[in-house]
C-alpha positions in Angstrom: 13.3 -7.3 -17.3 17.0 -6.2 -17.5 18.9 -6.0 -14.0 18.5 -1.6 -13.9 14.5 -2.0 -14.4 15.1 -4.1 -11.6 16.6 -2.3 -9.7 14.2 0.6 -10.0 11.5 -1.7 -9.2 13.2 -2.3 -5.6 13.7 1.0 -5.2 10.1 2.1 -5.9 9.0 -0.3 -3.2 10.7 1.1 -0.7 10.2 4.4 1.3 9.9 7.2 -0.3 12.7 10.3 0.6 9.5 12.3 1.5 8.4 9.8 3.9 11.8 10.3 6.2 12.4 12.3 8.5 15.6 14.3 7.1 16.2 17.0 10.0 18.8 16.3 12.6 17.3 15.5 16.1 19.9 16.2 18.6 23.8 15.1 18.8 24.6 12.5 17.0 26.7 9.9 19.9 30.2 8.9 19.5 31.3 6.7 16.7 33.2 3.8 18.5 34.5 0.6 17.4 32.3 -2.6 18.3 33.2 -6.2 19.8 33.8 -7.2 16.4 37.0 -5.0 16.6 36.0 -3.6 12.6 34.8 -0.6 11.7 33.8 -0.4 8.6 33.4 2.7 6.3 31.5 2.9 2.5 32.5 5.8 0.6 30.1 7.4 -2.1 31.5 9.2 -4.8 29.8 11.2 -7.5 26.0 10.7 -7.0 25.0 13.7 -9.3 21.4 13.3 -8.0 19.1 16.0 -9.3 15.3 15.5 -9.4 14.9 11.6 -8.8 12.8 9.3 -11.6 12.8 11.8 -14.3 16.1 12.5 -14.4 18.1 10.1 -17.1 20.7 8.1 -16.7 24.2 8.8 -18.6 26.5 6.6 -20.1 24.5 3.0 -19.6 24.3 0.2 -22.7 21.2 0.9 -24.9 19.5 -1.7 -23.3 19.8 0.0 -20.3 18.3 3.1 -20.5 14.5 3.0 -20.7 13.6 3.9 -17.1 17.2 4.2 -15.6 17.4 7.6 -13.3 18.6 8.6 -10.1 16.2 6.1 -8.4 19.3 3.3 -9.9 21.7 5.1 -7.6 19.3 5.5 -4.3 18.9 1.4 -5.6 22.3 0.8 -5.7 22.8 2.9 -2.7 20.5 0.9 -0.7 22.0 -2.4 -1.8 25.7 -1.8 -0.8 24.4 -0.7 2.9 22.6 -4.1 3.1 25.7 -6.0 1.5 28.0 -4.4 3.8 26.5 -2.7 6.6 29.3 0.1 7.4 29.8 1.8 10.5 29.9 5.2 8.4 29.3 5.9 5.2 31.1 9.1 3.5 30.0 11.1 0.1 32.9 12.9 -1.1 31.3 15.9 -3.6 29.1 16.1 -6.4 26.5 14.8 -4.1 24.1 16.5 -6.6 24.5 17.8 -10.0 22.7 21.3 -9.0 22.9 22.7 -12.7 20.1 19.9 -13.7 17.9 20.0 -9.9 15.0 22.2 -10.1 15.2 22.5 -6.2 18.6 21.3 -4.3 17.5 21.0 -0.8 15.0 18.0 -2.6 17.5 16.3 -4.2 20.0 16.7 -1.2 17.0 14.9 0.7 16.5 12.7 -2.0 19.9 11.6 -2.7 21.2 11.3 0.9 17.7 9.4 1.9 18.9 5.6 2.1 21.2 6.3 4.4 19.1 8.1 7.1 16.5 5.5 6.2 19.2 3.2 7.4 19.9 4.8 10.5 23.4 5.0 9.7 26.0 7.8 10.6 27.3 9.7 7.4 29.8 12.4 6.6 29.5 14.8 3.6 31.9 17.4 2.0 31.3 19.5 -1.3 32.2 18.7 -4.5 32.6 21.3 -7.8 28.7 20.8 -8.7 26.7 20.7 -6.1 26.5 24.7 -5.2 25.1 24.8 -9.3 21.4 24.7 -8.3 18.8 27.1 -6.4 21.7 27.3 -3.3 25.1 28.6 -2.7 27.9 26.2 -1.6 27.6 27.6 1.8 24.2 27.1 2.0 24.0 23.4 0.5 26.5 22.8 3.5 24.2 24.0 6.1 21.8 22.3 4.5 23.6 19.1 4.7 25.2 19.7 7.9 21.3 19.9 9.6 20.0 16.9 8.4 19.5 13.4 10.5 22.2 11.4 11.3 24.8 13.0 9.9 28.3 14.3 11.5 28.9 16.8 9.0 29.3 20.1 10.2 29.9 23.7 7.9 33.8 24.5 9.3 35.4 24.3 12.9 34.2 26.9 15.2 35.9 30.1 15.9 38.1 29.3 13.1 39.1 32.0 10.2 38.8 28.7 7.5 38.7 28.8 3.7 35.7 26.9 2.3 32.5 25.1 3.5 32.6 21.4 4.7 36.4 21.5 7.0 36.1 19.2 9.9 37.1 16.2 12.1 35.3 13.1 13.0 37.1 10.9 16.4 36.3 7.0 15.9 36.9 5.8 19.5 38.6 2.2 20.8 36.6 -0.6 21.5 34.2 -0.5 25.1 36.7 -1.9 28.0 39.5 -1.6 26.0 42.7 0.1 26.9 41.9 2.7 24.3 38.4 2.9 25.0 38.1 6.6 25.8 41.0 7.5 23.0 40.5 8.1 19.4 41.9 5.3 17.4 41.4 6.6 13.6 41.2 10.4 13.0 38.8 11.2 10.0 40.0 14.7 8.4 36.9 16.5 6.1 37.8 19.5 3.7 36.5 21.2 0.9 38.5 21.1 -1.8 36.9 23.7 -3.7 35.2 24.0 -7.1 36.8 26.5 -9.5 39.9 28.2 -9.3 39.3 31.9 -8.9 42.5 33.2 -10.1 42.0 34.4 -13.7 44.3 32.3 -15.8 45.1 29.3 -13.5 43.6 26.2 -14.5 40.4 24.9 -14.2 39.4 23.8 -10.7 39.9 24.5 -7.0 42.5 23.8 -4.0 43.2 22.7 -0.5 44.1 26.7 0.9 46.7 27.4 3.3 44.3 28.0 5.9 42.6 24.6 5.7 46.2 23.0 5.6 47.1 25.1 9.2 43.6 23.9 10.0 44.3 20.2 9.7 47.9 20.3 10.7 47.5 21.9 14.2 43.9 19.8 15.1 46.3 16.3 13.5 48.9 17.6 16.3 45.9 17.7 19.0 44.7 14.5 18.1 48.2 12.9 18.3 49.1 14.4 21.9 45.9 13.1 23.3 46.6 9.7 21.5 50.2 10.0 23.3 48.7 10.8 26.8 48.0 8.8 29.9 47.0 6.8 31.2 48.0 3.8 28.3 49.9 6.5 26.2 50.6 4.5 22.4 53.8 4.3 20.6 52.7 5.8 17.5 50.1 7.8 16.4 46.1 7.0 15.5 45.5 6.4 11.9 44.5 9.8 10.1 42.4 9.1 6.3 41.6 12.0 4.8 38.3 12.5 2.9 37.9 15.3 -0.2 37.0 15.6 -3.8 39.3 17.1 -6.2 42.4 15.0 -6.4 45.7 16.3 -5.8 48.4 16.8 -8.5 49.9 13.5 -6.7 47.2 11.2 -7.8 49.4 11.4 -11.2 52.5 10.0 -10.0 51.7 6.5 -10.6 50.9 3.7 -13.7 50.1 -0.1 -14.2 53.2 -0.9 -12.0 52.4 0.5 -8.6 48.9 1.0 -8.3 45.7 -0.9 -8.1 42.8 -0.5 -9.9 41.8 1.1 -13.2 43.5 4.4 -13.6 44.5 7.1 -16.0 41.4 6.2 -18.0 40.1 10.0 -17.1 42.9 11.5 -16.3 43.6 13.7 -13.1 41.3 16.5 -13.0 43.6 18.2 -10.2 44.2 22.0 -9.7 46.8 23.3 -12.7 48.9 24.5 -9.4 50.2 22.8 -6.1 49.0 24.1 -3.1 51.1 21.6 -0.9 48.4 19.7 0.7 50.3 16.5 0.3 53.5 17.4 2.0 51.0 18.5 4.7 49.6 15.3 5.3 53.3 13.6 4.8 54.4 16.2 7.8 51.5 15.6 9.7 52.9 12.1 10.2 48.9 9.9 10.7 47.4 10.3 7.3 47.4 6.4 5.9 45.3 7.2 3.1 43.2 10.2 1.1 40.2 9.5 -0.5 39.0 11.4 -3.4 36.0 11.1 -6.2 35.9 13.8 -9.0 37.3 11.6 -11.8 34.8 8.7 -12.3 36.4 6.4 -14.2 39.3 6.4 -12.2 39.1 3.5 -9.4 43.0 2.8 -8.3 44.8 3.1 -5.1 48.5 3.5 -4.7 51.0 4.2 -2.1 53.1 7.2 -2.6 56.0 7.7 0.4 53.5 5.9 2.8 50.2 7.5 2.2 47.4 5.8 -0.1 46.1 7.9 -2.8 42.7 6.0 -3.5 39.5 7.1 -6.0 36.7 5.7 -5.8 35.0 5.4 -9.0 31.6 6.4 -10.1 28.9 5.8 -7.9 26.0 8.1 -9.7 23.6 6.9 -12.4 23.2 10.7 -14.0 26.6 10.8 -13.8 29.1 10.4 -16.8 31.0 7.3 -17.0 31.8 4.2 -19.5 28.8 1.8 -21.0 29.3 -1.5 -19.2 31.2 -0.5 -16.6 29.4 -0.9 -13.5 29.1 1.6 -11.2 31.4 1.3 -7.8 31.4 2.1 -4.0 34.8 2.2 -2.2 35.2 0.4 1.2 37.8 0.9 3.9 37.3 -1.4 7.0 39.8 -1.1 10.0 41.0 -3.7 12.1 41.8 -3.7 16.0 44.3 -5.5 17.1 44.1 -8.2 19.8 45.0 -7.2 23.3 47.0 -9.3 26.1 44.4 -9.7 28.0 42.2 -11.1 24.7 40.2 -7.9 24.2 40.7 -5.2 21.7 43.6 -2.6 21.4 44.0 0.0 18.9 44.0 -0.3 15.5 46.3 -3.0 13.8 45.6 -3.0 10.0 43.6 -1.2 7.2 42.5 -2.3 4.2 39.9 -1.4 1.2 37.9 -3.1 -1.5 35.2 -2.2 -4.0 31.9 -3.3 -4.5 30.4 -3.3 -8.0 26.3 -3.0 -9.1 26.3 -5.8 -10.9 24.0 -9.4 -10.0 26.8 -10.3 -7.5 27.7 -7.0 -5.8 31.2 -8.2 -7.3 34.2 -7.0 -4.3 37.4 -6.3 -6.3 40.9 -5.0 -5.4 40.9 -6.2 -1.8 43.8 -4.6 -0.5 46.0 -3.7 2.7 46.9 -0.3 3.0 48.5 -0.2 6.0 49.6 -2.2 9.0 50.8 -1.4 12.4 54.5 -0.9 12.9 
């Protein structure tokens, strides 16, 4: 039996999506680092989940296909959360590929299953097909944002905010800590559309203005409480952003200065610049911005100190390149040691990716960014 029958076979032993219970219960608590001083985040791009076994696979060797479907990526899903156990794991658009699901609240349930099976904490925005199906992209957003265990919310309240899927997540300091009651990485949300609705421009969506005053003014709050007393910091938390469409700045690198595999498919960006970059630059946190959208793009460069990073392909009925294995993205930051020997706030991030291959091979370990 080839490694994907396997892998269905794993995932067919294991609980169903129908058996979990998928519907928020209560307030999700605080995420916080632990006495390990890591905390550890798996980002999920491009499932394209739509209706679970008997939907194929795309884009696998011929002796791969017979009885590859969606339950390969709820397999492979399931494997990278026992590999590397995150604090938080993130899916950043095109959770499902509505325009083949015969009914998208199931294959939200279905697709986002192994991780409330897990217990874990996860974050969701929207990417450009997952509003295709039987609801509208506000309503797979309230769909989302009312399931169990996730911190995903529809937009800030009281705000006048462009999209569905714009909001913040606070990762506080280690217990006893100096820090312990601060937020020591920022984790920005937005929706970066779908499809540009000015007649002539392009192809695909943008950041809008009002979801760059958005970020900018709740990355200045964040920053003044960092600064506050008592133990006020020296520098600001570390911001990462989390969307799906790239921005036209994914293009501005090649083999020289980034890592990864890049260029292979492009940059499926906007056709226009709507300045989100020079927001994040201004905003003066964001370390790095993590994007799906383009699946056989993988690489992560630094561009005037902020990380552009993809994430590659996650999704078995999702396009992608025969014998290249599917990948997961993981950013894990590190506290840094205190005078006293306990943990202060953040010292260093870095990423890696994981692929489904026998091994759960980690490539391109990398440090994005370090303290001072």
């Amino acid at each position: 039996m080839d490694r994907l029958s396997l892998f269905v076979l794993a995932c067919l032993c294991l609980a169903s999506p129908a058996a979990a219970s998928v519907r928020r219960q209560g307030p999700p608590s605080p995420l916080r680092f632990g006495r390990s001083g890591e905390f550890k985040i798996l980002q999920v791009a491009d499932m394209h989940y739509a209706n679970g076994e008997s939907t194929p696979c795309e884009d696998v060797l011929p002796d791969q296909f017979r009885g590859c479907s969606d339950l390969n990526t709820s397999a492979f899903l399931r494997r990278m959360i026992r590999a590397e156990r995150p604090d938080l794991v993130v899916f950043t658009g095109d959770n499902i590929f509505g325009s083949d699901s015969t009914n998208s609240t199931r294959s939200l349930e279905s697709a986002f299953a192994p991780v409330i099976e897990a217990g874990l904490p996860w974050a969701a925005v929207l990417g450009n097909h997952d509003q295709e199906g039987t609801l509208s992209r506000e309503g797979v957003m309230r769909h989302v944002a009312g399931m169990r265990g996730t911190l995903s919310r529809v937009n800030p309240e009281g705000v006048e905010i462009d999209g569905y899927g714009n909001y913040h997540v606070e990762v506080q300091g280690a217990v006893g800590s100096v820090v312990s009651n601060k937020s020591v990485v920022n984790l920005y949300f937005l929706d970066s559309g779908d499809y540009t609705t000015v007649a002539g421009v392009g192809v695909y969506g943008w950041i809008k203005a009002s979801q760059q005053v958005w970020f900018k003014q709740t990355s200045e709050r964040l920053q003044r409480e960092y600064m506050k007393e008592p133990e006020p910091q020296n520098e600001p938390a570390p911001g990462l952003v989390y969307f799906h469409i790239p921005l036209p700045e994914f293009a501005s690198f090649d083999s020289s200065n980034y890592t990864g595999v890049g260029m292979d498919d492009g940059v499926g960006s906007a056709s226009v610049n709507s300045g989100f970059f020079t927001a994040m630059l201004e905003a003066g946190d964001v370390k790095g911005a993590f994007v799906g959208h383009d699946h056989i793009n993988d690489y992560c460069g630094e561009l005037t100190g902020i990380n552009l990073c993809y994430a590659g392909g996650f999704g078995y009925h999702a396009y992608g390149k025969a014998g290249w294995p599917r990948r997961a993205r993981v950013v894990s930051a590190s506290l840094e040691k205190a005078v006293d020997g306990g943990w202060g706030g953040v010292e260093s991030i870095k990423t890696w990716k994981r692929l489904d291959d026998e091994e759960l091979s980690t490539i391109d370990v990398q440090v994005i960014w370090t303290k001072g």
